[in-house]
PAZAPA-4460 file (N, C-alpha, C; in steps of 0.05 Angstrom, whole numbers, plus 32768, in hexadecimal, padded with zeros to 4 digits):
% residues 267
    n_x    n_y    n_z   ca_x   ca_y   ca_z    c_x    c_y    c_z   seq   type   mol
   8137   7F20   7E4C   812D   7F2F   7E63   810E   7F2F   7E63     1      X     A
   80FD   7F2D   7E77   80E5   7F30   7E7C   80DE   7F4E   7E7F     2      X     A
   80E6   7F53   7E86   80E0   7F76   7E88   80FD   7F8D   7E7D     3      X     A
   80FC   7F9D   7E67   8112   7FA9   7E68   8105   7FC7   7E52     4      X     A
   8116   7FE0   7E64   811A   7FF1   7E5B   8130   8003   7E5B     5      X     A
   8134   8011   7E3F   814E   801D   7E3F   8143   8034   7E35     6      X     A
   8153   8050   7E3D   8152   8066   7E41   812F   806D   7E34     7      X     A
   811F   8064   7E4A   80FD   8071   7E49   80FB   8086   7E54     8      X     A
   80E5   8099   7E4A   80E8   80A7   7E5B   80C5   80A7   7E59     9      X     A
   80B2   80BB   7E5C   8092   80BE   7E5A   8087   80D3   7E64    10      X     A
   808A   80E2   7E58   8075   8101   7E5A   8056   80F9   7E5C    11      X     A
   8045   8104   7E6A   8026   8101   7E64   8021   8119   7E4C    12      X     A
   7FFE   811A   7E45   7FFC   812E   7E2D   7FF7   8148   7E45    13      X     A
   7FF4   8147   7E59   7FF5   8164   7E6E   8016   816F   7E64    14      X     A
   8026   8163   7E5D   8040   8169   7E64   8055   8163   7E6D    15      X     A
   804A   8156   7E89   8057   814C   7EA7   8061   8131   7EA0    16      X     A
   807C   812F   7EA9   8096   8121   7EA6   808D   8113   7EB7    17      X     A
   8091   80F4   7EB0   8084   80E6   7EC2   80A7   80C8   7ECE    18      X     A
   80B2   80CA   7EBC   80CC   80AD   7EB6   80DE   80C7   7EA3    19      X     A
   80F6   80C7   7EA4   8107   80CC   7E98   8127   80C0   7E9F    20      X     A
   812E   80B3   7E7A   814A   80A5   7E7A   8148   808E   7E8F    21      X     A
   8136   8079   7E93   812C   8062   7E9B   813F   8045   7E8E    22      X     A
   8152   803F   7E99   815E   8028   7E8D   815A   800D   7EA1    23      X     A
   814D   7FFD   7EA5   813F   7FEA   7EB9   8149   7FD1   7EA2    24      X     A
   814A   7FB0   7EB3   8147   7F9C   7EA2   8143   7F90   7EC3    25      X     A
   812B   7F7A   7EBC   8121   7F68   7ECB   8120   7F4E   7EBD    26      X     A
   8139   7F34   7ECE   8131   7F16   7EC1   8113   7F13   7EC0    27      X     A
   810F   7EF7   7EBA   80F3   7EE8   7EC0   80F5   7ED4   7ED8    28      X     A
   80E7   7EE0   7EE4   80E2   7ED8   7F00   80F5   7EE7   7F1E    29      X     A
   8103   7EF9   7F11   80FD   7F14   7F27   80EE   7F16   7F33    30      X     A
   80ED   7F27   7F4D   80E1   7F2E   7F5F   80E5   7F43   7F6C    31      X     A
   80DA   7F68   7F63   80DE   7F72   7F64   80D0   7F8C   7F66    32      X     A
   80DA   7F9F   7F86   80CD   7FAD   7F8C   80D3   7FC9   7F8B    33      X     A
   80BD   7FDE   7F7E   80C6   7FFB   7F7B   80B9   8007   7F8F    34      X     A
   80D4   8014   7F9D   80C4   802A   7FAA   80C8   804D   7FAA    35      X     A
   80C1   8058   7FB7   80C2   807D   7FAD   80B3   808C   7FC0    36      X     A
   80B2   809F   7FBE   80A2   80B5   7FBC   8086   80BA   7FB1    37      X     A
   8073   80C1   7FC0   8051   80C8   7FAD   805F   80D9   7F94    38      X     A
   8060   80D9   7F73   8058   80E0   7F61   807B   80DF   7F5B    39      X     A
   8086   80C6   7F66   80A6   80C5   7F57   80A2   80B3   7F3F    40      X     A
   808B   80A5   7F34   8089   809A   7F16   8083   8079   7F1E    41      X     A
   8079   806F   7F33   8078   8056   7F3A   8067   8046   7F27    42      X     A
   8050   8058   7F2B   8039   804E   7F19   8038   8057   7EF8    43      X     A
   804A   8060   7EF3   8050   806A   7ED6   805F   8058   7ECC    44      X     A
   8070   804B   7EDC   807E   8038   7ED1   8076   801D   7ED4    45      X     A
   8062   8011   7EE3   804E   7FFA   7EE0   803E   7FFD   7ECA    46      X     A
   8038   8016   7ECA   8024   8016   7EAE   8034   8012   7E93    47      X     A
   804B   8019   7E95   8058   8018   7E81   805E   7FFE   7E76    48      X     A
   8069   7FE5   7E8D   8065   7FC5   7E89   804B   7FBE   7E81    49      X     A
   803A   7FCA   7E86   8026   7FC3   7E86   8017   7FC7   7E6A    50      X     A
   8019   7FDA   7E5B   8015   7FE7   7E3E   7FFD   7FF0   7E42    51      X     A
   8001   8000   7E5A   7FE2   8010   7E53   7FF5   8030   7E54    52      X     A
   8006   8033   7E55   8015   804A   7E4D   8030   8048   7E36    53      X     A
   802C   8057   7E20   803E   8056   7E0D   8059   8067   7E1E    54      X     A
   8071   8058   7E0F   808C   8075   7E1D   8095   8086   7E06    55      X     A
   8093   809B   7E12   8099   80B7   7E06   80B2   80AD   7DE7    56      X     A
   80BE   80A2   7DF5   80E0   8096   7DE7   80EC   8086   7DFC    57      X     A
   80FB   8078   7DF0   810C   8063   7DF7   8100   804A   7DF1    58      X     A
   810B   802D   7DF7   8106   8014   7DF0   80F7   8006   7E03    59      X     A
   80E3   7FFC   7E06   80D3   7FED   7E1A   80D0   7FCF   7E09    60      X     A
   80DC   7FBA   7E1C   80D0   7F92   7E1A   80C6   7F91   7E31    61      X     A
   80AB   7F88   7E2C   80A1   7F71   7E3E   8096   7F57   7E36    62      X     A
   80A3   7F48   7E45   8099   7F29   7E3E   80AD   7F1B   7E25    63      X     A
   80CB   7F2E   7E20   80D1   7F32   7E0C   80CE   7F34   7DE3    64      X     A
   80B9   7F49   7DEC   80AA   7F58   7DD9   80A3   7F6D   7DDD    65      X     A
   80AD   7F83   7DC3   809B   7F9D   7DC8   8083   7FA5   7DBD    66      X     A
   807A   7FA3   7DD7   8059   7FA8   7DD4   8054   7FC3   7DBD    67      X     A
   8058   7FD6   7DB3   8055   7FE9   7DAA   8062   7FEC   7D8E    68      X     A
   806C   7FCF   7D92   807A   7FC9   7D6D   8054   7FB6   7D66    69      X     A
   8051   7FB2   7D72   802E   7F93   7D75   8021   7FA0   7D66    70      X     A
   800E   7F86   7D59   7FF4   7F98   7D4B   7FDF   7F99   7D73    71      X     A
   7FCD   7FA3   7D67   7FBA   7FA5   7D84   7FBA   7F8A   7D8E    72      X     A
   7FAF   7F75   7D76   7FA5   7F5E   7D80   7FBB   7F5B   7D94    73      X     A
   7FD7   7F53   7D83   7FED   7F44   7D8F   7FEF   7F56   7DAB    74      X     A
   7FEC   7F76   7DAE   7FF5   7F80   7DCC   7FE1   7F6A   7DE2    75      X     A
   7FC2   7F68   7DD8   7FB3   7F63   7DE6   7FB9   7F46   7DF4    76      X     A
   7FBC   7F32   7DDD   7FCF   7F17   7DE6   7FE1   7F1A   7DF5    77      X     A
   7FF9   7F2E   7DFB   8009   7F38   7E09   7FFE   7F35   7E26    78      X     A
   7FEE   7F4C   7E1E   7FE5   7F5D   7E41   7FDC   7F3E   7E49    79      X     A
   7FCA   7F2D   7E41   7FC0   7F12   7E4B   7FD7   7EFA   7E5E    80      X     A
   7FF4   7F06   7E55   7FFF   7EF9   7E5F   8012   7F07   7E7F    81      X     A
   8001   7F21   7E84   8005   7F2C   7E94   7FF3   7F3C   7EAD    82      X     A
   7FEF   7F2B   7EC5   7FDA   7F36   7EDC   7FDE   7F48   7EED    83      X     A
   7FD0   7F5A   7EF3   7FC8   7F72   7EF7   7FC0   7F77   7F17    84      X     A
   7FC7   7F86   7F25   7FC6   7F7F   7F40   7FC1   7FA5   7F46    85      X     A
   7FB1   7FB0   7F4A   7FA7   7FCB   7F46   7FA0   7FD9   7F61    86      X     A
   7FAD   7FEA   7F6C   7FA6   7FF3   7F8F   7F8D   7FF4   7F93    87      X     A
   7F78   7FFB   7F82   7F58   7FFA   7F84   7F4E   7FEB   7F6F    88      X     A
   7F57   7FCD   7F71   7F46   7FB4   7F5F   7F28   7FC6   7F54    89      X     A
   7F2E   7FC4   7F35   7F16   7FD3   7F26   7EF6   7FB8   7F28    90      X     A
   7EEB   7FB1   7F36   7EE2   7F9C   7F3D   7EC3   7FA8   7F40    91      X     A
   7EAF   7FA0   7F37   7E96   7FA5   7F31   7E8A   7FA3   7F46    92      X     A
   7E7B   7FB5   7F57   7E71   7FAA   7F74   7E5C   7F9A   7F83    93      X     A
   7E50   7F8D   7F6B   7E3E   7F84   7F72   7E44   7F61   7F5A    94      X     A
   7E5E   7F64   7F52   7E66   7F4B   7F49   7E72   7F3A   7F67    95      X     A
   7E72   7F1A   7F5B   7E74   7F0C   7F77   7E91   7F0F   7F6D    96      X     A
   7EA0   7EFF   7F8D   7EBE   7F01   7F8A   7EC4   7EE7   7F78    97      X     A
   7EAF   7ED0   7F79   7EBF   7EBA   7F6B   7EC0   7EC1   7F4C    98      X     A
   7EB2   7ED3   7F47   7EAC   7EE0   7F1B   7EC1   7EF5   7F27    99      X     A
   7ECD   7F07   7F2D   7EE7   7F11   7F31   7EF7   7F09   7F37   100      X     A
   7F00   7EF2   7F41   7F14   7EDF   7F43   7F22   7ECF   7F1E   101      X     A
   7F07   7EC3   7F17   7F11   7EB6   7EFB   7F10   7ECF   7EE5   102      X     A
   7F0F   7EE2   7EE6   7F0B   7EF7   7ED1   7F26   7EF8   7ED2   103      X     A
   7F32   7EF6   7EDF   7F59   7EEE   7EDE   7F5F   7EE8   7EC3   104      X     A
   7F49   7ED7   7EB3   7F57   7EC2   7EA2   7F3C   7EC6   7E8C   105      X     A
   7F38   7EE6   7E87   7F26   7EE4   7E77   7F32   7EEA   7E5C   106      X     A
   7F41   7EF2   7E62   7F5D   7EF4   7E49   7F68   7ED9   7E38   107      X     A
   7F64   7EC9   7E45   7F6D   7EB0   7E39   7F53   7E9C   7E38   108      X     A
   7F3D   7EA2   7E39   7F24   7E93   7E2F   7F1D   7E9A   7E18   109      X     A
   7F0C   7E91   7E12   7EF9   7E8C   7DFA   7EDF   7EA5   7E04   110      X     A
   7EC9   7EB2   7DEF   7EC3   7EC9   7DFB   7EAB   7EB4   7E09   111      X     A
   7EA3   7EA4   7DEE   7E88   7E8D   7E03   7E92   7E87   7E21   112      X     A
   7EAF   7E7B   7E28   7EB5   7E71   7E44   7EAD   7E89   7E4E   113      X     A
   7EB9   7EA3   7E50   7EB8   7EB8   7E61   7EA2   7EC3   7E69   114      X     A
   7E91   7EC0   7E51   7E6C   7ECA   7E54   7E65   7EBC   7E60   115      X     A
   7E61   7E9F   7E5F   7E54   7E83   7E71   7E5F   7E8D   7E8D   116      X     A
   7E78   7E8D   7E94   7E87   7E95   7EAD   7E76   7EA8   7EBC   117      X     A
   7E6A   7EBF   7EA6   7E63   7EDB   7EBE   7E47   7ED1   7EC9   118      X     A
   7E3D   7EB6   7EC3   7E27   7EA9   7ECD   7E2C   7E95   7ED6   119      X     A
   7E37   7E84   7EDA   7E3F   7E6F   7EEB   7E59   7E64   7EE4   120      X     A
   7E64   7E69   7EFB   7E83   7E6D   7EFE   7E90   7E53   7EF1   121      X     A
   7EA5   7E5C   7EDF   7EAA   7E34   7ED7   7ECB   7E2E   7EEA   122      X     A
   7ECB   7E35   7EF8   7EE3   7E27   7F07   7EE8   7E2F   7F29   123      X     A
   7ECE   7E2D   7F2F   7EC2   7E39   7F47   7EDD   7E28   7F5D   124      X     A
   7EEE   7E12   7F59   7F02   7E0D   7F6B   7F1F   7E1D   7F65   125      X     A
   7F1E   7E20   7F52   7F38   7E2E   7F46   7F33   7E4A   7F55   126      X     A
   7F21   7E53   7F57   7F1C   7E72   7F5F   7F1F   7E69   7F7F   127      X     A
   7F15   7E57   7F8B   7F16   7E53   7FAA   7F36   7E4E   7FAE   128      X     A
   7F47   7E3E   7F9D   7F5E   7E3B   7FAA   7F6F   7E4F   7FA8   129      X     A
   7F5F   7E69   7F94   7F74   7E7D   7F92   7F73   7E90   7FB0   130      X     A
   7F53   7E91   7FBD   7F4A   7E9F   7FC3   7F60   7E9A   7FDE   131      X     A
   7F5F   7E80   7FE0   7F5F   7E6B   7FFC   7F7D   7E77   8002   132      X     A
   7F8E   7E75   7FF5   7FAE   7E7D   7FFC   7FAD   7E9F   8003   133      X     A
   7F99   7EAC   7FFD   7F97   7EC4   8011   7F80   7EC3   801F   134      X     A
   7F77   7EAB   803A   7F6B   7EAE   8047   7F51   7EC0   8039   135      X     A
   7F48   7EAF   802A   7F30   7ECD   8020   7F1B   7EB0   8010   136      X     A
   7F1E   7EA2   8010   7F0F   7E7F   8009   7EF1   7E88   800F   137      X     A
   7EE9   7E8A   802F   7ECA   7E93   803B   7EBF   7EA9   8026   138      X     A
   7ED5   7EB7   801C   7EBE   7EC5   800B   7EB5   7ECA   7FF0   139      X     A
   7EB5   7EAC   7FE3   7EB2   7EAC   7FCD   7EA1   7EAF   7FB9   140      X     A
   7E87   7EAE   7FCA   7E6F   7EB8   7FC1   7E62   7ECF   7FC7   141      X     A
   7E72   7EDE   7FD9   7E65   7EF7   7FDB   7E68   7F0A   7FC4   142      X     A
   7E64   7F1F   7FD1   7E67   7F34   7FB3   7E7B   7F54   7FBA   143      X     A
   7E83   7F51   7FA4   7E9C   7F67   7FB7   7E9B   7F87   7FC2   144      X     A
   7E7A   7F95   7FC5   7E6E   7FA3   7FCC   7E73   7F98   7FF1   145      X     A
   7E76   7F83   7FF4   7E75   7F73   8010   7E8A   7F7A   801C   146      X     A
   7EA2   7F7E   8009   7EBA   7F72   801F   7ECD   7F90   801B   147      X     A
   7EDE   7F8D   8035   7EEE   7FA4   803A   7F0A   7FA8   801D   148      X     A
   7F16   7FC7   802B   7F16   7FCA   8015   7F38   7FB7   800E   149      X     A
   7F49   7FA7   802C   7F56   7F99   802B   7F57   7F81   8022   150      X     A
   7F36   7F78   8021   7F36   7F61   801A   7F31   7F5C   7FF1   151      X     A
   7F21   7F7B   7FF2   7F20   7F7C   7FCE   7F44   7F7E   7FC7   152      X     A
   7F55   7F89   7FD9   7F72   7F85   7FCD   7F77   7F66   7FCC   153      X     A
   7F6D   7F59   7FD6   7F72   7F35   7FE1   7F66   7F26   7FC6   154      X     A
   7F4C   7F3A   7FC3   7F40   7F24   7FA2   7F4F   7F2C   7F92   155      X     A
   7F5A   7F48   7F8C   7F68   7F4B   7F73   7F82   7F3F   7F6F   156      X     A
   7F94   7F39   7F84   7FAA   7F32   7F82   7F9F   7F0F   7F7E   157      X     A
   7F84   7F00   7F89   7F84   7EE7   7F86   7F79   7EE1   7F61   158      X     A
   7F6B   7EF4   7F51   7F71   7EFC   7F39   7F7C   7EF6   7F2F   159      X     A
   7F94   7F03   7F35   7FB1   7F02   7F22   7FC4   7EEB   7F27   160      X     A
   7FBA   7ED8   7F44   7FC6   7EBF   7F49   7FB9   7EA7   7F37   161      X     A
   7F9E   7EAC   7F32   7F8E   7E9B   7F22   7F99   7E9E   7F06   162      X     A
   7F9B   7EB5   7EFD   7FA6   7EC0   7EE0   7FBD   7EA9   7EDE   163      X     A
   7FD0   7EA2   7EF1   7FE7   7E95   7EE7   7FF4   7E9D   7ED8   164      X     A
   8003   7EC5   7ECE   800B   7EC7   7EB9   8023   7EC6   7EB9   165      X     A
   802E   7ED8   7EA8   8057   7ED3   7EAB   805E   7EEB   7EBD   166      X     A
   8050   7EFB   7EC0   8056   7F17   7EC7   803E   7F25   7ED6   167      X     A
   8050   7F2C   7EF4   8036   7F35   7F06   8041   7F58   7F0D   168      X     A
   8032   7F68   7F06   8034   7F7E   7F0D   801C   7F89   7F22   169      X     A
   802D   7F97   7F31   8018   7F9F   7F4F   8023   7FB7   7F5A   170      X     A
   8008   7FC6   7F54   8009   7FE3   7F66   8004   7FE6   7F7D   171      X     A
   800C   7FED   7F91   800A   7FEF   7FAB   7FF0   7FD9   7FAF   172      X     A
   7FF4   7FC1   7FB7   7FEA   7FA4   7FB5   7FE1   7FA6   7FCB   173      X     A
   7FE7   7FA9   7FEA   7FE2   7FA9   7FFD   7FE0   7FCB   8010   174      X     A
   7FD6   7FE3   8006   7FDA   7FFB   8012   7FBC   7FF2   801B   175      X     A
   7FA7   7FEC   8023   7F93   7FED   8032   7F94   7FCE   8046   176      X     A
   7FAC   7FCA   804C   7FAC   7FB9   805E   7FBD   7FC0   8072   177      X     A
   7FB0   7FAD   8095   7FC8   7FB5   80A3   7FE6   7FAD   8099   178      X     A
   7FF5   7FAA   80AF   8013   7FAC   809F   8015   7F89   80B2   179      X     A
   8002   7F7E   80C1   8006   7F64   80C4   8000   7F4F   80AB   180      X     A
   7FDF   7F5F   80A0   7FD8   7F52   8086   7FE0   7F55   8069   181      X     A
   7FF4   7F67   806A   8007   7F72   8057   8015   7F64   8051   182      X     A
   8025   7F62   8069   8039   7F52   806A   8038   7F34   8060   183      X     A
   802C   7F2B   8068   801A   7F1A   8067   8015   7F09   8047   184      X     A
   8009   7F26   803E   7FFF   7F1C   8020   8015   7F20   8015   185      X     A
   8026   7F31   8012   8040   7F2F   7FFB   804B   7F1F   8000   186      X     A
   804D   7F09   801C   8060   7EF2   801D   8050   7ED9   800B   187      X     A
   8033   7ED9   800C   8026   7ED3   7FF3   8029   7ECC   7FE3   188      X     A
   802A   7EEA   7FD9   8032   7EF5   7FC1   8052   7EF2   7FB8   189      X     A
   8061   7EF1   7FBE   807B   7EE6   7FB9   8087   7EC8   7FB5   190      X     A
   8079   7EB9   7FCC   8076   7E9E   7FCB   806A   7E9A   7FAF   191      X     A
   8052   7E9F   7FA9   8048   7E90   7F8B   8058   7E90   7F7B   192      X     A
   8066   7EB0   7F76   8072   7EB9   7F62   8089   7EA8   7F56   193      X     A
   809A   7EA4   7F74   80AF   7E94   7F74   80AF   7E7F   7F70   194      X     A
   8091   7E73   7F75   8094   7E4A   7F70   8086   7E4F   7F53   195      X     A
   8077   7E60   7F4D   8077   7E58   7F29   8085   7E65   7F15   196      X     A
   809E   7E72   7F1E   80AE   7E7F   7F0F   80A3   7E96   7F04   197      X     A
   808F   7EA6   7F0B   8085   7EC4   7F07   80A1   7EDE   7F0F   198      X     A
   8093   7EF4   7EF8   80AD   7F03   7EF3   8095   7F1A   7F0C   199      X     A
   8099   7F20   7F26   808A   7F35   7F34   808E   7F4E   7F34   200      X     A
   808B   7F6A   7F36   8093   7F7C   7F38   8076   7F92   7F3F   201      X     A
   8086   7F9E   7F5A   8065   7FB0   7F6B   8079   7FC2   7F74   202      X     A
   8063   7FD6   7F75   806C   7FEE   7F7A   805C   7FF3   7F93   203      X     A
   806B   7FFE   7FB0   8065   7FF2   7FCB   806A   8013   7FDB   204      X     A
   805E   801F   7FE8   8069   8039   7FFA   8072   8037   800D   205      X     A
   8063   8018   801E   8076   8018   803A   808C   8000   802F   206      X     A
   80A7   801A   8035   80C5   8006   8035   80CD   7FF3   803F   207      X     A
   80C3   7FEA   8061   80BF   7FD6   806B   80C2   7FB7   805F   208      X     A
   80A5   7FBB   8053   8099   7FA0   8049   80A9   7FA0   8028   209      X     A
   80B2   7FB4   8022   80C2   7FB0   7FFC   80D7   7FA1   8008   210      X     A
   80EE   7FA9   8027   8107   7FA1   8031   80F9   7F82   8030   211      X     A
   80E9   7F81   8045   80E5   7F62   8045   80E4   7F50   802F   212      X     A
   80DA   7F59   801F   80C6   7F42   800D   80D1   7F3A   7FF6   213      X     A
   80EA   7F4D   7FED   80EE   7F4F   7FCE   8105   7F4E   7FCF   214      X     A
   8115   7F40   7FBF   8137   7F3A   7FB9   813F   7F5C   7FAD   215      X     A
   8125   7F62   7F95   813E   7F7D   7F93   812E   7F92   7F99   216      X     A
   8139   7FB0   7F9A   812F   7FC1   7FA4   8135   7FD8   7F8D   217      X     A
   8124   7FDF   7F7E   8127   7FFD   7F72   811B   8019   7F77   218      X     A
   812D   8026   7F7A   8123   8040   7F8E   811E   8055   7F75   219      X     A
   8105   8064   7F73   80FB   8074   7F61   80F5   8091   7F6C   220      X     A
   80FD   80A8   7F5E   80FC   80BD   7F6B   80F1   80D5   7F54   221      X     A
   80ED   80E0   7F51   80E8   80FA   7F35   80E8   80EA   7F18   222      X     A
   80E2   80D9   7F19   80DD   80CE   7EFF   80F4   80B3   7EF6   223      X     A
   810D   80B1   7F0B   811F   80AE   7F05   8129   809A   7F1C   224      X     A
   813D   807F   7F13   8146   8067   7F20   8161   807A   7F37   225      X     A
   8157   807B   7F49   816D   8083   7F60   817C   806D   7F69   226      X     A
   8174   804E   7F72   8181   8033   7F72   816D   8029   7F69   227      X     A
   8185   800D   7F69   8178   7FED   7F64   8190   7FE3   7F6C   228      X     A
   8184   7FD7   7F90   8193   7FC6   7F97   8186   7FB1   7FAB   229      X     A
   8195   7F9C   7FB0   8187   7F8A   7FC8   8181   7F97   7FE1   230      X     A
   816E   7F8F   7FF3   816A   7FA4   8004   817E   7FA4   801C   231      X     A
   8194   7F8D   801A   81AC   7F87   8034   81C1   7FA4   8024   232      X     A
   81BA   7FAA   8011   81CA   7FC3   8006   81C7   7FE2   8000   233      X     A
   81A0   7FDF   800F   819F   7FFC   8011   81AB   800B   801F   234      X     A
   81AE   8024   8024   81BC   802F   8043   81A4   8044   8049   235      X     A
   81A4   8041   8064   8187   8054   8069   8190   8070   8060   236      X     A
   81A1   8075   805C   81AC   8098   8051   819D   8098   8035   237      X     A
   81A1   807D   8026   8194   8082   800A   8174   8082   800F   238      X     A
   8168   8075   801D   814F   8074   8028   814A   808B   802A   239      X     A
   8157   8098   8036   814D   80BC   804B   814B   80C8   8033   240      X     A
   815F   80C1   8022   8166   80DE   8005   8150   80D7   7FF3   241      X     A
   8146   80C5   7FF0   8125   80B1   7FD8   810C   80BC   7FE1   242      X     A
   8110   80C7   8002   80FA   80CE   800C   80F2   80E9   801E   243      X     A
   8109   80FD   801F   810E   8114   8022   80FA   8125   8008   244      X     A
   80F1   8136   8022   80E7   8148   8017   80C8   8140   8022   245      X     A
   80BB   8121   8017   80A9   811B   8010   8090   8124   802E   246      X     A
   809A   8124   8045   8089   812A   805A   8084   8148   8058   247      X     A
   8097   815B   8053   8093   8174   804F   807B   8181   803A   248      X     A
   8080   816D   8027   8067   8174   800E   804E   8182   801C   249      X     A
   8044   8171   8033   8027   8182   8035   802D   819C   8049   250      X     A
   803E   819F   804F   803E   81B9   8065   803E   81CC   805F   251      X     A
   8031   81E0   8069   8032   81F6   806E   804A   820D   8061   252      X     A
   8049   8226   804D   8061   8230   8042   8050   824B   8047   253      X     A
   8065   825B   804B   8065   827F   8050   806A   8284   8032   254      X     A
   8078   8275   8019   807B   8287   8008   8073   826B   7FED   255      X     A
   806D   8270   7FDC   8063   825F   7FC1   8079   8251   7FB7   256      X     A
   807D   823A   7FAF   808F   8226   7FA6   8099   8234   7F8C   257      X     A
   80B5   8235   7F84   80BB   823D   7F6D   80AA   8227   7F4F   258      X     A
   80A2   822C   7F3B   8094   822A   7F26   80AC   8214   7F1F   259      X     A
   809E   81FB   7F1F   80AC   81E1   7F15   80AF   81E2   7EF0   260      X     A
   80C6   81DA   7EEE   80DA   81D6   7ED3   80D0   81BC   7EC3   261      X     A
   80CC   81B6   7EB1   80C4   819C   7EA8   80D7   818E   7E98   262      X     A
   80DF   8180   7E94   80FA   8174   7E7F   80E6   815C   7E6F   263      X     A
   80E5   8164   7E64   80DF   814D   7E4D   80F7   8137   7E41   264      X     A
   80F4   8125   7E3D   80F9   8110   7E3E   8115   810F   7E2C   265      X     A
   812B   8110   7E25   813B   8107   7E11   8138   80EF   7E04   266      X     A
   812C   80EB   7DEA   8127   80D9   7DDA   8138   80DA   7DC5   267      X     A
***
């Protein structure tokens, strides 16, 4: 398996239950989209593929290895074999886009290549043809203080296309785009995935574009896997029940929410 977890669960040190009793397995080269609710664990569980969050208990492989059996070095070799696709690309603003494009692959250089790089770019076409498959080529020498904030989603995801790794994880990839250029880029983004055998998995809010784009569909709700199925097998009733409630959150109440219960994790 490329991605697999059995009964995880992940408390933060606040307390707050974030995944509980999590049993997931993803082949290599899946393609696969989570969706939920604001604060049903989407991004708790990318981080968790990702090893920038330890789990409370249970078993986590990625890349078939557990990262958290690793010495550091070995997690770090790990993470290198895995690109990062972030709703607000952490991107320096006054760096150009073509030195945030190859920093994709600063993980797998030498530290001399990477230093020479942050002064004159060494693969200044490699960065254009990443750029070029999201219409984003014209701006390769600008600097990303320049460009909107749809198009800084466009360098980061062209990043993680340069990276070439085995495993692409993506947080809401496209939420500052319309839903024409959305659309758009996850067909992109899927296409690569699929012609170089990449294992994908993004966590997406509008349902729409997850139905379109992605063979499977896992629905995440309170911490916890409500489905995983193809999207010719959702039924909009399960849709309504994944996402009930969630419009009401900001409104208006005559009386104070009862004092939320916390369950910690069974490990």
């Amino acid at each position: 398996m490329s991605l697999s977890l059995h009964g995880v669960g992940l408390a933060h040190a606040n307390g707050r239950v974030a995944l509980s009793d999590i049993d997931l397995h993803i082949r290599p080269g899946e393609r696969v989209a989570i969706i939920g609710p604001s604060g049903a664990g989407k991004t708790s569980l990318l981080r968790l593929f990702a090893t920038a969050l330890r789990p409370s208990c249970g078993q986590l492989s990625v890349l078939e290895q557990q990262p958290w059996q690793l010495s550091a070095r070995q997690r770090q070799r790990l993470r290198a074999r895995i690109g990062l696709i972030h709703q607000t690309p952490p991107l320096p603003p006054r760096q150009r886009v073509v030195t945030a494009v190859l920093a994709g692959k600063l993980g797998q250089w030498t530290l001399a290549r990477s230093l020479f790089s942050l002064l004159h770019p060494v693969d200044t076409a490699g960065a254009a043809a990443a750029l070029g498959r999201l219409d984003l080529a014209q701006k390769l020498f600008e600097r990303c203080d320049q460009l909107s904030g749809g198009q800084l989603q466009r360098v980061g995801i062209a990043r993680a296309l340069y990276q070439a790794p085995e495993l692409i994880l993506a947080d809401e990839p496209v939420s500052a785009m319309d839903p024409l250029l959305a659309g758009h880029t996850l067909g992109v983004l899927n296409r690569e995935a699929d012609s170089r055998g990449l294992t994908l998995l993004a966590s997406l809010h509008a349902v729409d574009l997850a139905l379109a784009h992605f063979p499977r569909i896992i629905g995440l709700r309170d911490g916890r896997i409500v489905f995983d199925l193809p999207p010719a097998a959702i039924k909009p009733a399960q849709l309504n029940a994944l996402y009930v409630n969630e419009q009401l959150q900001a409104a208006p109440t005559s009386t104070p929410p009862p004092q939320q219960i916390l369950h910690i994790p069974r490990c």
